[in-house]
Structures are given as structure tokens and as C-alpha cells.
LOVO-362380 format. One line per 5 residues: number of its first residue (from 1); their letters; for each residue x, y, z of N, C-alpha, C. Coordinates in Angstrom, 2 decimals. Layout:
NUM) A) X Y Z X Y Z X Y Z ~ ... .
# end
This chain:
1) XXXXX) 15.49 110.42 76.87 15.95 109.45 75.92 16.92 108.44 76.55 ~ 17.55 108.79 77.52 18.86 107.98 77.95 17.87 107.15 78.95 ~ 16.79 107.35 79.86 16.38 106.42 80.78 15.19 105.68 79.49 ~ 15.07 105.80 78.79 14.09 104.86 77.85 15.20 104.09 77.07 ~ 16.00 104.07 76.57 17.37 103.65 76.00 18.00 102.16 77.32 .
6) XXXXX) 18.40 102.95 78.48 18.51 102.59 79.68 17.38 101.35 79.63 ~ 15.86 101.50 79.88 15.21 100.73 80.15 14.80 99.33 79.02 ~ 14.82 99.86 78.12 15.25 98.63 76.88 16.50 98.02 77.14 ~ 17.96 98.23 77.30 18.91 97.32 77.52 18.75 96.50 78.84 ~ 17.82 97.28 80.05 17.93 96.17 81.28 16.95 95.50 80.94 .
11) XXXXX) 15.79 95.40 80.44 14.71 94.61 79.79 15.65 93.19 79.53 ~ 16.22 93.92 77.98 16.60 92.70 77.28 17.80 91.72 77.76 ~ 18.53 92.38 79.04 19.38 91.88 80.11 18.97 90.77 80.49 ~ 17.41 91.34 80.88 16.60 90.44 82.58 16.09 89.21 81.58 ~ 15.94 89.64 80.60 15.17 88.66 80.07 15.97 87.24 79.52 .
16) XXXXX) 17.38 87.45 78.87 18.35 86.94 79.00 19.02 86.18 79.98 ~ 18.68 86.83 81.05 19.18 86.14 82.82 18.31 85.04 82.94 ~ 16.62 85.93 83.09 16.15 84.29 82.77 15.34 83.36 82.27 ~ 15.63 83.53 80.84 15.79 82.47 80.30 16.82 81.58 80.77 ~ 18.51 81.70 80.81 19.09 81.37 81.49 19.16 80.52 82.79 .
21) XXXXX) 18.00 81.02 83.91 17.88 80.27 84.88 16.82 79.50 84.43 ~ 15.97 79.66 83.71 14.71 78.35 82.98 15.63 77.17 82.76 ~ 16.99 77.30 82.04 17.65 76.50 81.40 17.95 75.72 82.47 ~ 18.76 76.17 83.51 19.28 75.93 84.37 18.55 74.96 85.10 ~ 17.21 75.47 85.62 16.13 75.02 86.33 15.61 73.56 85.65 .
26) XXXXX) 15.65 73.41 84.10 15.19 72.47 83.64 16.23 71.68 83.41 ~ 17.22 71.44 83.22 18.34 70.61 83.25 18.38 69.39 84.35 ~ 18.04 70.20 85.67 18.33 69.79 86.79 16.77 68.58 87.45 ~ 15.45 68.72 86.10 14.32 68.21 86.20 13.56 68.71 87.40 ~ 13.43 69.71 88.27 13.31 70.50 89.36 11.65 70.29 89.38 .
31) XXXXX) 10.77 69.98 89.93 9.62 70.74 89.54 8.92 71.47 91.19 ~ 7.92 72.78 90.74 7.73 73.14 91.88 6.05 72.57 92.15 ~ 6.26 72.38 93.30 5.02 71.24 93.96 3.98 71.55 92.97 ~ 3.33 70.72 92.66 1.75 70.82 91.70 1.78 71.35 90.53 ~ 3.05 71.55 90.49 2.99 71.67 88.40 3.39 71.16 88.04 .
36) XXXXX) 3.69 70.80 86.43 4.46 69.93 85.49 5.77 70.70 85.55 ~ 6.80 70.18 84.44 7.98 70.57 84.73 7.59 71.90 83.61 ~ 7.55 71.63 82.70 7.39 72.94 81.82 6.82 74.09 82.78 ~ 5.65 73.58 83.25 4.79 74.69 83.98 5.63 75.46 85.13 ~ 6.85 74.66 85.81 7.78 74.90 86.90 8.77 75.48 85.86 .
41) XXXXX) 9.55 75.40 84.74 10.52 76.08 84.26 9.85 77.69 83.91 ~ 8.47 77.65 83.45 7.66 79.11 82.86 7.78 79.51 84.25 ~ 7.30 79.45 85.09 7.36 80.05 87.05 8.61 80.70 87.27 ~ 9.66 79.38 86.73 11.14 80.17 87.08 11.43 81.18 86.03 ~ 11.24 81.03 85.10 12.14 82.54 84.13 10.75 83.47 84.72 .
46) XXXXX) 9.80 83.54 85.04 8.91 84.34 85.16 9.38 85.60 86.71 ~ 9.97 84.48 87.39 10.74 84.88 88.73 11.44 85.59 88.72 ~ 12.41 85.22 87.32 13.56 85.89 87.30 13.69 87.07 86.41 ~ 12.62 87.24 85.95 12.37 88.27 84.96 12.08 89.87 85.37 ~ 12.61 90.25 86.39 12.04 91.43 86.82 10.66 92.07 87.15 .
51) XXXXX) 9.20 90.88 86.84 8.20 91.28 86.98 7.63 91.57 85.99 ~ 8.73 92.08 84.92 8.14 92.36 82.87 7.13 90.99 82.47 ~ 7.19 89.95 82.82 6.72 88.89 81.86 5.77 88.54 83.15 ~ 5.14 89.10 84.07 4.13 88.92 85.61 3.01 88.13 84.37 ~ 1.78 87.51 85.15 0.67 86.86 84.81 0.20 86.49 83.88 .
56) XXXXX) -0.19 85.83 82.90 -0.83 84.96 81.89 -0.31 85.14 80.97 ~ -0.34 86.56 80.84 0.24 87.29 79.21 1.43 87.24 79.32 ~ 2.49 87.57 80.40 4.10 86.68 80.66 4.47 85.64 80.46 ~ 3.48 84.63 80.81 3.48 83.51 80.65 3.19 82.92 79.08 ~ 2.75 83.47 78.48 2.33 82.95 76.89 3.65 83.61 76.15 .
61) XXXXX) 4.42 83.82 76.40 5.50 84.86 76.04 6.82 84.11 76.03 ~ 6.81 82.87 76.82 8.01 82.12 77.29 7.25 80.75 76.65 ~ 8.43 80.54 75.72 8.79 79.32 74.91 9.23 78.22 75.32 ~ 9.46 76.75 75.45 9.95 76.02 75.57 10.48 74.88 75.14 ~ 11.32 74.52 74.31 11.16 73.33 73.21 12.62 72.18 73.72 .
66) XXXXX) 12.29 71.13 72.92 12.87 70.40 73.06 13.25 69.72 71.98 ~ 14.71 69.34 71.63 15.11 69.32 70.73 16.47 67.57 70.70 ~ 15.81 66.92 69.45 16.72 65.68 69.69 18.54 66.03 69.30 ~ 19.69 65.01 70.23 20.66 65.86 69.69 21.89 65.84 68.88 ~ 21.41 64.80 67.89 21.97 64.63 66.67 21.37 65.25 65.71 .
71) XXXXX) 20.09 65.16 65.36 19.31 65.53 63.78 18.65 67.26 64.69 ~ 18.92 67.60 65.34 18.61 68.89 65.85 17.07 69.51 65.36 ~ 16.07 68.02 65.74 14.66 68.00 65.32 14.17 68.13 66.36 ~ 12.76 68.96 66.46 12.41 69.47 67.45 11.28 68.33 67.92 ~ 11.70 67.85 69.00 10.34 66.62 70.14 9.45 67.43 70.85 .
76) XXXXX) 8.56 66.63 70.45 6.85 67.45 71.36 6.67 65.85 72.09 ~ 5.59 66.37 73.03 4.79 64.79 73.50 5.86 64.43 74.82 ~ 5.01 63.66 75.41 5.60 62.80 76.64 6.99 62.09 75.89 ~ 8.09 62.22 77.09 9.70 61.40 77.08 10.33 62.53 75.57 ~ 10.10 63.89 75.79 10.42 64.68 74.33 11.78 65.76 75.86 .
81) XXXXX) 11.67 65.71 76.95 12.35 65.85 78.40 13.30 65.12 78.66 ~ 13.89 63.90 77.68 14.85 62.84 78.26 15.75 63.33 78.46 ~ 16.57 62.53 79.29 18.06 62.61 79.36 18.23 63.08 78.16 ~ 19.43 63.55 77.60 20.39 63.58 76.50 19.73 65.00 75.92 ~ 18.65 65.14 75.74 18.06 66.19 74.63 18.51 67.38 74.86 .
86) XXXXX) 17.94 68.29 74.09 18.56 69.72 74.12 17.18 70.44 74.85 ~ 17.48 71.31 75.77 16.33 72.17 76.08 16.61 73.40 75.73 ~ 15.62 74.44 75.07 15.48 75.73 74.52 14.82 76.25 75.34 ~ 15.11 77.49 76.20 13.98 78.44 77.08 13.78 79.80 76.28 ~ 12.80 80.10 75.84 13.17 81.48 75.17 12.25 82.76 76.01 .
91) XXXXX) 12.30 83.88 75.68 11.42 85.08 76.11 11.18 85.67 74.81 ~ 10.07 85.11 73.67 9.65 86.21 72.43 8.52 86.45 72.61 ~ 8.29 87.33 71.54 6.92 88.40 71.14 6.83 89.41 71.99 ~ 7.95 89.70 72.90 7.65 90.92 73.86 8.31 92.09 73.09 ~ 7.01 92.98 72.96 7.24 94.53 72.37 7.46 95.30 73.50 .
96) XXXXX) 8.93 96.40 73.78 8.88 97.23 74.94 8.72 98.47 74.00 ~ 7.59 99.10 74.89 7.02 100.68 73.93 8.10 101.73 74.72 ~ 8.01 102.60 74.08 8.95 104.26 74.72 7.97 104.48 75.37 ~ 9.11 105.47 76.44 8.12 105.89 77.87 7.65 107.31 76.68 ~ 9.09 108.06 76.24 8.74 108.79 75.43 8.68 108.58 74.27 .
101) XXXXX) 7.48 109.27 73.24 7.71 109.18 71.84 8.23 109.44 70.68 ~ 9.77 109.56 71.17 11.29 109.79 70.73 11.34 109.19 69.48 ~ 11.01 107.55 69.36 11.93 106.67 68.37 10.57 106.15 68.06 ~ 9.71 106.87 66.93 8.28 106.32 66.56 8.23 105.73 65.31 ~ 9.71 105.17 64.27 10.20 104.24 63.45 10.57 103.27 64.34 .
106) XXXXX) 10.64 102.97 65.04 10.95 101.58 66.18 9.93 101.64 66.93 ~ 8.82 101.64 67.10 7.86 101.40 67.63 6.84 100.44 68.14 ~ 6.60 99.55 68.53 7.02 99.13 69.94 8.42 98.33 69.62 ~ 9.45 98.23 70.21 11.05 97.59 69.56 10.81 96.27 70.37 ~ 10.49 95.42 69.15 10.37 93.82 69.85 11.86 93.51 69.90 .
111) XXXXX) 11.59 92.60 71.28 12.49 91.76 71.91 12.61 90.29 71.85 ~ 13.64 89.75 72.09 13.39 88.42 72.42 15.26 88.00 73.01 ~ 15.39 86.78 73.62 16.14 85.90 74.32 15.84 84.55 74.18 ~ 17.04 84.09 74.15 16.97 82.37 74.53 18.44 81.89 74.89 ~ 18.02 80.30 75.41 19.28 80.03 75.93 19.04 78.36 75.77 .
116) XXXXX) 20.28 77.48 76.20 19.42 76.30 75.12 21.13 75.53 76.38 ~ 20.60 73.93 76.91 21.32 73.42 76.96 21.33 71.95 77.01 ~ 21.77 71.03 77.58 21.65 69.44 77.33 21.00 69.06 78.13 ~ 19.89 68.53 78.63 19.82 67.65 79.65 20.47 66.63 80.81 ~ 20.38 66.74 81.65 21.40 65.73 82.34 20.58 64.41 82.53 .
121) XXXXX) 21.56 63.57 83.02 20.77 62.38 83.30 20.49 62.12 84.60 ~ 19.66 61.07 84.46 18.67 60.86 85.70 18.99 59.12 86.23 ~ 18.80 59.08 87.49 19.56 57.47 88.40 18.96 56.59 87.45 ~ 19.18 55.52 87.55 18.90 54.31 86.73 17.42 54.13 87.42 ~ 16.96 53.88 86.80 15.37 53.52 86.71 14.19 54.59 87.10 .
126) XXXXX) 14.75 56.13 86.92 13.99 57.31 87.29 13.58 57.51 85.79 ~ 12.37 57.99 85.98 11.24 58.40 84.31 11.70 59.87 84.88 ~ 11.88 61.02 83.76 11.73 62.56 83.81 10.31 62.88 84.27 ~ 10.07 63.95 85.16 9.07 64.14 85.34 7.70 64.73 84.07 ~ 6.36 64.68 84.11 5.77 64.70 82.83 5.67 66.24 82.65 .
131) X) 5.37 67.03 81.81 5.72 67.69 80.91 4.19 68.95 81.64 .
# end
């Protein structure tokens, strides 16, 4: 019970960390060669995730939104990445099951994380990279 207990709090740790570095990563407009930036922020929390959120199905799991930052309305679509906006990285819909079948009223005990910060700005006459 204590290493299944154990393994749910470092889960919901790692997952927390990074989201965190998604945030981080996207702030800074980073992208890694041949992807979009979204596609380069999902890579990074995916990195940083301990391996829990690994290949496709990890990847559909990590959220990303963008948010204007007065009316705290959520932007989709190209230039929704600007300067000023709010970025949201999250880690939901991940169910962690018991190794043992101890706690079978919590069964699979969904998780989730997020972390959310401003955009920075970019030199005078630089476009954000596309999405």
C-alpha cells in the first residue's frame, strides 16, 4: 500500500514539474527543429514527465490553451501565441490504476496538473512562431 500510495504522489509530482517546464518552454517561443511550437511545448512536458505520458496516448493527454489577458477568453487559431497572452500547459485525463487492488472505490484515481503563465515579448518586427 505505501509503494502504490508512494507511486501516485510522484506521478502527480512529475506531472506538475512538467507541465511547469511546457510553461516555461513556451514563454520563451523555443521551438524544436521541424515542429510547431505547440508540437515543441507537448515534446517538452512529455520529456519531463518521467516517461508516464511516452507516445501518442501521452501526447493526447497534454493540453494547451491560450488565453486573452484581460477578458480571460480562451484564443484558438494563428497569432492566439502573442506576446502578452496567457499560456495554460496542462497534464488531464490520466487515470493511475493500483499496482495492488487495495483502494477499488478509487479506481483508476484520475489525475491532472496545470500551470499557466504570460507570454513574453518578442524584438520588434518578429511574428511568434506558428502554432
Amino acid at each position: 500500500g505505501v509503494v502504490d500510495i508512494s507511486l501516485a504522489i510522484f506521478k502527480r509530482s512529475s506531472f506538475q514539474h512538467a507541465a511547469r517546464e511546457g510553461v516555461r518552454y513556451a514563454v520563451t517561443y523555443q521551438t524544436v527543429s521541424g515542429m510547431g511550437h505547440d508540437a515543441s511545448i507537448k515534446a517538452v512536458v512529455q520529456t519531463n514527465a518521467m516517461g508516464f505520458l511516452a507516445g501518442d496516448s501521452g501526447a493526447q493527454k497534454i493540453a494547451i490553451r491560450y488565453y486573452d489577458p484581460v477578458t480571460l477568453t480562451e484564443r484558438t487559431g494563428a497569432g492566439s501565441n502573442a506576446p502578452g497572452n496567457i499560456v495554460e500547459v496542462s497534464v488531464e485525463n490520466y487515470n493511475h490504476t493500483w499496482i495492488a487492488p487495495i483502494m477499488p472505490m478509487i479506481n483508476p484515481l484520475p489525475m491532472a496538473a496545470r500551470s499557466s503563465d504570460r507570454m513574453e515579448g518578442l524584438p520588434t518586427g518578429t511574428s511568434p512562431p506558428s502554432r
